[in-house]
N, C-alpha and C positions, 0 to 999 in steps of 0.2 A: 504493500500500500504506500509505504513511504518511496520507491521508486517511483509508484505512477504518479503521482501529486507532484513529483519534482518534474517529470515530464514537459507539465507547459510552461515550467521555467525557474529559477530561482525562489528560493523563500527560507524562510528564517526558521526556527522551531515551531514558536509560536503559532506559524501560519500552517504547518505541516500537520500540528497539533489539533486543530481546529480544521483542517481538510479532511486526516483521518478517524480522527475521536479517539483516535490512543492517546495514553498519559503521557504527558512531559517526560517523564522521565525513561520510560520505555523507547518514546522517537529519537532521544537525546544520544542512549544506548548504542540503537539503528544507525543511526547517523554517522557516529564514530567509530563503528564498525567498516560502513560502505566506505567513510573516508580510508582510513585504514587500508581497503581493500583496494585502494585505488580507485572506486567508483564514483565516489562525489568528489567535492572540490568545494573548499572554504572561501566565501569572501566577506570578510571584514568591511563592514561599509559605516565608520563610525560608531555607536556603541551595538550595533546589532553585526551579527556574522547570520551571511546567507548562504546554502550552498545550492549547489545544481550538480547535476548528472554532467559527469566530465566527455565523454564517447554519446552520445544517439544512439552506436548501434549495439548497444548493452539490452537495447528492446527487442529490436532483433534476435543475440542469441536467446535472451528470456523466451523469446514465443518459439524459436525452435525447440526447448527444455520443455516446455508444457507439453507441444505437440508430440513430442518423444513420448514423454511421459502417459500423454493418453493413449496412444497408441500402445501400451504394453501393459498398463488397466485393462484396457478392451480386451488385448491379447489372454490376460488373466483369466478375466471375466469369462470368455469365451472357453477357455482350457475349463475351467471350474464346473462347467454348464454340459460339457461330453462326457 
């Protein structure tokens, strides 16, 4: 959730916070996690820091990982069912 809210662009906790209705402290967590991970990206803009999604095509791999993923549920599914 906190990737797609950053998606149409920059924003602060605060605003991440109130996009997804997680706690402050949970997004804060997330945040310094994806930064960490190389995926977001810090900007200090006076007493607020905002970040954004560093790469676009971080959505991209994301939607090939889903579409893997259901495809091998289905495959499950399907094995379970014979």
């Amino acid at each position: 959730m906190v990737l797609a809210v950053l998606r149409e662009g920059p924003l602060n906790v605060t605003a991440v916070v109130q996009a997804t209705g997680l706690s402050q402290a949970l997004v804060s967590k997330h945040l310094k996690l994806l930064t960490i991970a190389g995926v977001v990206q810090r900007k200090p803009k006076g007493s607020l820091v905002f970040y954004q999604v560093k790469e676009q095509g971080i959505f991209n791999f994301l939607l090939t990982a889903e579409n893997q993923l259901r495809v091998c549920r289905e495959q499950q599914f399907n094995a379970l069912q014979s």
